[in-house]
SELUM-574332 format. One line per 3 residues: for each residue x negated, y negated, z negated of N, C-alpha, C, CB. Coordinates in Angstrom, 2 decimals. Last residue first. Glycine has a CB too. Example, Ala and Ser with C-alpha at 12.3 -4.5 7.8 and 13.67 -1.06 7.14 Angstrom:
-12.85,2.25,-7.08,-13.67,1.06,-7.14,-12.90,-0.03,-7.87,-14.08,0.60,-5.72 ~ -13.19,5.69,-7.80,-12.30,4.50,-7.80,-13.20,3.30,-7.80,-11.31,4.47,-9.05
//
This chain:
-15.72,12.13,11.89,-15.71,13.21,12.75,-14.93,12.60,14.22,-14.89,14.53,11.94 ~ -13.83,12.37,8.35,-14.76,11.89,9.25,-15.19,12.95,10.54,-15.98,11.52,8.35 ~ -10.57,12.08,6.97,-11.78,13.30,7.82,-12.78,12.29,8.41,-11.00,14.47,9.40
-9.97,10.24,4.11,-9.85,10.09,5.92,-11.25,11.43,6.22,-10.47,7.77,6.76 ~ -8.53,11.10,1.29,-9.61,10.76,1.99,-9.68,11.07,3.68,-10.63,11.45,1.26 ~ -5.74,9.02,0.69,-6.21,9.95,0.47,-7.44,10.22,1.24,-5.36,10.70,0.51
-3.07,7.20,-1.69,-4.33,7.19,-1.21,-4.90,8.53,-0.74,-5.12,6.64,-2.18 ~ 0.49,7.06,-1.77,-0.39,7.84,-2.21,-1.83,7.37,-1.39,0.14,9.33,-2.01 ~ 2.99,5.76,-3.36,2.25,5.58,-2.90,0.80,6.56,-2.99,2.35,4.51,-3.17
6.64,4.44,-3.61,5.54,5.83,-3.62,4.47,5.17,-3.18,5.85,7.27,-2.56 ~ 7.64,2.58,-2.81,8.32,2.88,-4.28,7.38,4.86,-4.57,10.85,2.91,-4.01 ~ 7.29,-0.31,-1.97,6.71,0.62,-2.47,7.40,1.26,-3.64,5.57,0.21,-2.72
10.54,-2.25,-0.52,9.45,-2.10,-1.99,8.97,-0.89,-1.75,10.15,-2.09,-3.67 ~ 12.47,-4.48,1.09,11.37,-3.29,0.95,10.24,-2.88,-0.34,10.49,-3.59,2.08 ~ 14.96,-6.48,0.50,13.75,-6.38,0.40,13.23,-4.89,0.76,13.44,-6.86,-0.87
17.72,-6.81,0.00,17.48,-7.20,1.47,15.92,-7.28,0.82,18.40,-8.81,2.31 ~ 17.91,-3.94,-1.57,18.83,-5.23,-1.63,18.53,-5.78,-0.14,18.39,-6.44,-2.98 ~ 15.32,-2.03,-1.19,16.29,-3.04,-2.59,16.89,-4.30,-2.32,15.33,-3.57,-3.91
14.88,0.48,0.33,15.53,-0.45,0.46,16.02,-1.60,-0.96,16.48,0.22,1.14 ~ 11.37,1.54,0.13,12.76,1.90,-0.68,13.35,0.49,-0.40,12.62,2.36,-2.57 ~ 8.41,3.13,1.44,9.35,2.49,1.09,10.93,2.35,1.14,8.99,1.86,1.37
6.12,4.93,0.43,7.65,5.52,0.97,7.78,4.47,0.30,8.56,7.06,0.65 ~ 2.67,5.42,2.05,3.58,4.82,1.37,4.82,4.76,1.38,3.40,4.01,1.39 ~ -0.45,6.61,2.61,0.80,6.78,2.82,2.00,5.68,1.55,0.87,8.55,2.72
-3.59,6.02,3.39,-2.39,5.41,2.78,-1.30,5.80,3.33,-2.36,4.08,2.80 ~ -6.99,6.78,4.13,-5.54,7.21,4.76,-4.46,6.82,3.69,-5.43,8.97,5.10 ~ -9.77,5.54,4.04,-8.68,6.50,3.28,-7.66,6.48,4.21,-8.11,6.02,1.77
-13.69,4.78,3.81,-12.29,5.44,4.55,-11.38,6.07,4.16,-12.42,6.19,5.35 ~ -15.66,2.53,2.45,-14.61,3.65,1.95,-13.24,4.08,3.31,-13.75,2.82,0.29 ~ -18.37,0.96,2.76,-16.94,1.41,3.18,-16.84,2.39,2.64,-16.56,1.61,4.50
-20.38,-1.17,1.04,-20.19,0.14,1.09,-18.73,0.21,1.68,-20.42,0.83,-0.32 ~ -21.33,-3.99,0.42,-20.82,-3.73,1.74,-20.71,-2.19,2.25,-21.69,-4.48,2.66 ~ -20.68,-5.18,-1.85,-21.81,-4.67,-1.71,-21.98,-4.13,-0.17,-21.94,-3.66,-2.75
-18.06,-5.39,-1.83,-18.62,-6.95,-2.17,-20.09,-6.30,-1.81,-18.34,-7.78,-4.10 ~ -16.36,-2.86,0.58,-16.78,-3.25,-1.21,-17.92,-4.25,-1.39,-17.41,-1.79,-2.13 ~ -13.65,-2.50,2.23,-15.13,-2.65,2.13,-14.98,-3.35,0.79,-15.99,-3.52,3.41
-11.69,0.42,3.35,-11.75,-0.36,2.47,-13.34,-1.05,2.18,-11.15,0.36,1.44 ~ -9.58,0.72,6.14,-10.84,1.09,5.87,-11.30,-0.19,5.07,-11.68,1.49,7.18 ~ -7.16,3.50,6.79,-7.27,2.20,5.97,-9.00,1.79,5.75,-6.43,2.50,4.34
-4.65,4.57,8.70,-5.69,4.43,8.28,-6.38,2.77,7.63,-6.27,5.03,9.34 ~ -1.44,5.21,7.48,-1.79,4.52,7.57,-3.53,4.90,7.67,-1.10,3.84,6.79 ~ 2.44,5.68,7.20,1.08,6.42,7.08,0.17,5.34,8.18,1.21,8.37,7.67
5.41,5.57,5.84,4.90,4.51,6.54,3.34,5.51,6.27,5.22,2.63,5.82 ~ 8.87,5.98,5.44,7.50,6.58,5.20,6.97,6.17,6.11,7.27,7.95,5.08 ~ 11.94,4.73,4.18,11.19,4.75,5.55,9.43,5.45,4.91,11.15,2.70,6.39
15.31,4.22,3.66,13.64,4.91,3.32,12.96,4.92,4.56,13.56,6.65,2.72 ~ 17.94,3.90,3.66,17.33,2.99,2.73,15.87,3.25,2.59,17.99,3.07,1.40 ~ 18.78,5.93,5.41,18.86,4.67,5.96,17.89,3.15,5.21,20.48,4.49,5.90
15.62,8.12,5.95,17.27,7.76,5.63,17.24,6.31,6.26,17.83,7.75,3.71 ~ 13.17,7.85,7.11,13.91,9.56,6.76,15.61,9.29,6.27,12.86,10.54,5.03 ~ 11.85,6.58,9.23,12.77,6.13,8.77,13.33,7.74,8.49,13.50,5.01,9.67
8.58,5.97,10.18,9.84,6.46,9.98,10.58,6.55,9.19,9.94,7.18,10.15 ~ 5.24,4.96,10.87,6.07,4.64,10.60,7.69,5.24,10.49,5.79,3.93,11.09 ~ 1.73,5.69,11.73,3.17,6.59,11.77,4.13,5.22,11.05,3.12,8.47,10.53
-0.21,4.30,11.68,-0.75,5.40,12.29,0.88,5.36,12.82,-1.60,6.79,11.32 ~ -2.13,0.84,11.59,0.06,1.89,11.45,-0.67,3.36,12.14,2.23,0.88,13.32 ~ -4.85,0.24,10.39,-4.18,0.28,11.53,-2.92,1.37,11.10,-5.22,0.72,12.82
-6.22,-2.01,8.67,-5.61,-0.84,8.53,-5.41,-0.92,9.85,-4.48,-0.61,7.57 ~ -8.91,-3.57,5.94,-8.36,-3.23,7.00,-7.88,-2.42,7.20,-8.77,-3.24,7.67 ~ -9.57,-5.16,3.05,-9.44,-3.90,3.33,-8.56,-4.30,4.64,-8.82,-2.92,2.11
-12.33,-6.03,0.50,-11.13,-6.61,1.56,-10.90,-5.10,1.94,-11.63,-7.89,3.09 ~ -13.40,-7.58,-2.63,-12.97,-6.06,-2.11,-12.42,-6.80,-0.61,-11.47,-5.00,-3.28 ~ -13.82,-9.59,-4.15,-14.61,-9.77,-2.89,-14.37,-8.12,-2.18,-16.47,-10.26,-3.29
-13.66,-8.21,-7.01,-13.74,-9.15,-6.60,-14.41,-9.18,-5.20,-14.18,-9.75,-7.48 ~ -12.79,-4.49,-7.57,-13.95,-5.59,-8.16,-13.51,-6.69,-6.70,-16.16,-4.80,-8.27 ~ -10.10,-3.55,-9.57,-11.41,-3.17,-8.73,-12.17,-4.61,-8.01,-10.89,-1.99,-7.38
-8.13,-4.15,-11.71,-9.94,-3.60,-12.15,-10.66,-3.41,-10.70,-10.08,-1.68,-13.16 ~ -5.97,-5.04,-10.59,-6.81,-6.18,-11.28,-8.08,-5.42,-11.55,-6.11,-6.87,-12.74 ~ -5.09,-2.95,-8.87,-6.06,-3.33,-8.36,-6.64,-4.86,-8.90,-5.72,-3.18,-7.04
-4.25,-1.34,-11.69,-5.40,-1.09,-11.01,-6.13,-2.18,-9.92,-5.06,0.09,-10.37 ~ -2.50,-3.44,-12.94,-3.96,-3.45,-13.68,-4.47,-2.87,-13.00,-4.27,-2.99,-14.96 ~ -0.35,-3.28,-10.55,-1.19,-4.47,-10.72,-2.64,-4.30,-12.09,0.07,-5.75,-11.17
-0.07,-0.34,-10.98,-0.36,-1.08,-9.84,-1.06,-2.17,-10.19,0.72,-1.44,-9.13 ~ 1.26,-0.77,-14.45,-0.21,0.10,-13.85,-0.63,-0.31,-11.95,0.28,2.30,-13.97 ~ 3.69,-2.67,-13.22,2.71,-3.06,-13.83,0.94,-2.39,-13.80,3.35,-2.99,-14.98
5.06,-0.66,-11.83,4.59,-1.72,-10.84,3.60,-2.74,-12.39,6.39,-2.77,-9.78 ~ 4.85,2.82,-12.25,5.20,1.38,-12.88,4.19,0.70,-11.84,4.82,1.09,-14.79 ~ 2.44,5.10,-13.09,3.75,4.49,-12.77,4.28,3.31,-13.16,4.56,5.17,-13.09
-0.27,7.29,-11.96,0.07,6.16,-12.91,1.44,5.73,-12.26,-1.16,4.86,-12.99 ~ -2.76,9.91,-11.98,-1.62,8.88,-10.83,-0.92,8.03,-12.04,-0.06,10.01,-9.67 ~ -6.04,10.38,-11.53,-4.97,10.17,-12.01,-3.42,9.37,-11.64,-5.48,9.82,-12.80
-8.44,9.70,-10.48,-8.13,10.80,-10.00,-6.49,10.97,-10.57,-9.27,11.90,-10.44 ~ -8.33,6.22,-8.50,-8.47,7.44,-9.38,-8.11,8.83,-9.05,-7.79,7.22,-10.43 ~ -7.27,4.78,-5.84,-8.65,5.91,-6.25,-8.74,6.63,-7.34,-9.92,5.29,-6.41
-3.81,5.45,-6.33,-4.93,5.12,-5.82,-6.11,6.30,-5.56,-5.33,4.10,-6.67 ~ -0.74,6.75,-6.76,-2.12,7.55,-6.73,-2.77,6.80,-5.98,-2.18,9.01,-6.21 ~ 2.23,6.15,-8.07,1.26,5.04,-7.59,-0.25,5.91,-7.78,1.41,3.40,-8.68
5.70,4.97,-7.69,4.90,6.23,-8.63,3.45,5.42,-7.49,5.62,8.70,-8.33 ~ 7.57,2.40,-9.30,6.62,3.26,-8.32,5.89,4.26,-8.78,5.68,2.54,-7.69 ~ 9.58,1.05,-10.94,9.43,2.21,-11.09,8.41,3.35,-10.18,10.61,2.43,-11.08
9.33,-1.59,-9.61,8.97,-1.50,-10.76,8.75,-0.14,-11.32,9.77,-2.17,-11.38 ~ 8.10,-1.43,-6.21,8.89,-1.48,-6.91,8.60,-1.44,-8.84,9.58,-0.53,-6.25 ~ 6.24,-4.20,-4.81,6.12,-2.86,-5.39,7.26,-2.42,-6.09,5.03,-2.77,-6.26
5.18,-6.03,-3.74,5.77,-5.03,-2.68,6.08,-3.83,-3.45,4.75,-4.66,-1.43 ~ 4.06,-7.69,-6.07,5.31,-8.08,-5.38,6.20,-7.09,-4.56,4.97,-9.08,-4.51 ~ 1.56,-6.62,-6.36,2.55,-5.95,-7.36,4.05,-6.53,-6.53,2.29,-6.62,-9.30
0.36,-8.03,-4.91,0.24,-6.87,-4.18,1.54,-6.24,-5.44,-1.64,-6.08,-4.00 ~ 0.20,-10.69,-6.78,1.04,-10.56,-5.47,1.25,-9.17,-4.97,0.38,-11.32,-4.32 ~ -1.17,-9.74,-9.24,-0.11,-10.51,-9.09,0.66,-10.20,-7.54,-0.65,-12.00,-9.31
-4.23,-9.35,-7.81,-3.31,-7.84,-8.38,-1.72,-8.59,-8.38,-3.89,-7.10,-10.52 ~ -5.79,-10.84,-5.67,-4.39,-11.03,-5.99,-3.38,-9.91,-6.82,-3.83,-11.26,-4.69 ~ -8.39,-10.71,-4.34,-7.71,-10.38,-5.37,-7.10,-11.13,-6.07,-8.24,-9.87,-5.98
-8.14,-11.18,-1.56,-7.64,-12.68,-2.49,-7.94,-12.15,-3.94,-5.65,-13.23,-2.33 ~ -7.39,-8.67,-0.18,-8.63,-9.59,0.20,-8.60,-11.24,-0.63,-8.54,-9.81,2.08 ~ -5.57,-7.83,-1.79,-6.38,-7.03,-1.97,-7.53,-7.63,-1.67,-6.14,-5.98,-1.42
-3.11,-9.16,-0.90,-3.42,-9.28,-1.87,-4.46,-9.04,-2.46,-2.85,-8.99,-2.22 ~ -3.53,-8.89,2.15,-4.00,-10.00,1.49,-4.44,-10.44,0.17,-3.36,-10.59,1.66 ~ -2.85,-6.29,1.75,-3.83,-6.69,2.12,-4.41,-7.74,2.34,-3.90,-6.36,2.68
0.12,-6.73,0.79,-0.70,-6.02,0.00,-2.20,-6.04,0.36,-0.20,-4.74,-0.01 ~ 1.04,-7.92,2.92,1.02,-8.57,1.60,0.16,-8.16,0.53,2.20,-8.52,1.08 ~ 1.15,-6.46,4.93,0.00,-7.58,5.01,0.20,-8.13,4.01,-0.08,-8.58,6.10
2.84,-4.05,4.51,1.09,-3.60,4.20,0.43,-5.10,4.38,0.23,-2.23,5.63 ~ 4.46,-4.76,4.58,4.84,-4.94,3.41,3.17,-4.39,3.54,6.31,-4.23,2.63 ~ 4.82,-5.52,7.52,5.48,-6.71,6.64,4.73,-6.53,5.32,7.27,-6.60,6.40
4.56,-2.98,8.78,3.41,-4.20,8.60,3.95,-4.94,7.75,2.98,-5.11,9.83 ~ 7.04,-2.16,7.94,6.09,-1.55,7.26,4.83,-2.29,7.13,5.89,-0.37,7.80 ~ 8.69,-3.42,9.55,9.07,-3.65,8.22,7.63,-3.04,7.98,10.57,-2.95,7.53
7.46,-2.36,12.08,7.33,-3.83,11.79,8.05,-4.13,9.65,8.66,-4.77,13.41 ~ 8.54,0.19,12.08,6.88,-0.21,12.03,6.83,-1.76,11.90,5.95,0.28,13.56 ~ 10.89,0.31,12.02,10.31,0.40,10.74,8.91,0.26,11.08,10.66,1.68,9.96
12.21,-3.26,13.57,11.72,-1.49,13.57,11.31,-1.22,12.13,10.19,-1.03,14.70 ~ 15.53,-4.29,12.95,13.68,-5.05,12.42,13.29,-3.27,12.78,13.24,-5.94,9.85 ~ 18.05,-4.72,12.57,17.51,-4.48,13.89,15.72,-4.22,13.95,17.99,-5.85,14.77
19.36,-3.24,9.72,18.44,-4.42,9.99,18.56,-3.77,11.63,16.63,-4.55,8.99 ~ 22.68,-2.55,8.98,21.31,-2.07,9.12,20.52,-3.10,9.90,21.26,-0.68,9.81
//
């Protein structure tokens, strides 16, 4: 078993994806992903597969960036960890979006992969 906390594995796999997101990079953010992820962005619809991941965030628009802070991080087994997150997404027009990201990552081998992922709307207040 790694010595690595799960809040530090969990930054690991949210600064790839938030780079990917401030580069649009759909290609790279698909990297943290497993191939079988289940995957509820913004739509209202949920989608699977580390391919649907990479066409969603290839459709959202250029010059997106997105900031977070670790709310939670834990480890429910040895190979899982659930990682919760505020997330505050800005749009090329400079509209924010506040969400909350949860994500259950899945041990593969000596990697971490998204292998859930859910978006959801942050309470204001």
């Amino acid at each position: 078993m790694s010595d690595r906390s799960n809040e530090t594995i969990f930054a690991d796999v949210l600064a790839v994806w938030k780079h990917g997101i401030d580069v649009h990079d759909p290609a790279e953010i698909g990297t943290v992903f497993a191939k079988d992820a289940l995957f509820q962005g913004g739509h209202p619809e949920p989608s699977q597969g580390r391919a649907a991941v990479v066409e969603y965030y290839d459709s959202q628009p250029v010059g997106l960036s997105v900031d977070y802070e670790i709310i939670d991080a834990r480890r429910s087994a040895n190979d899982v960890i659930t990682g919760y997150a505020a997330a505050n997404f800005t749009f090329p027009d400079g509209e924010l979006v506040r969400r909350h990201v949860t994500m259950v990552l899945e041990r593969a081998g000596d990697r971490w992969l998204v292998g859930h992922y859910h978006v959801s709307l942050k309470p204001t207040g």
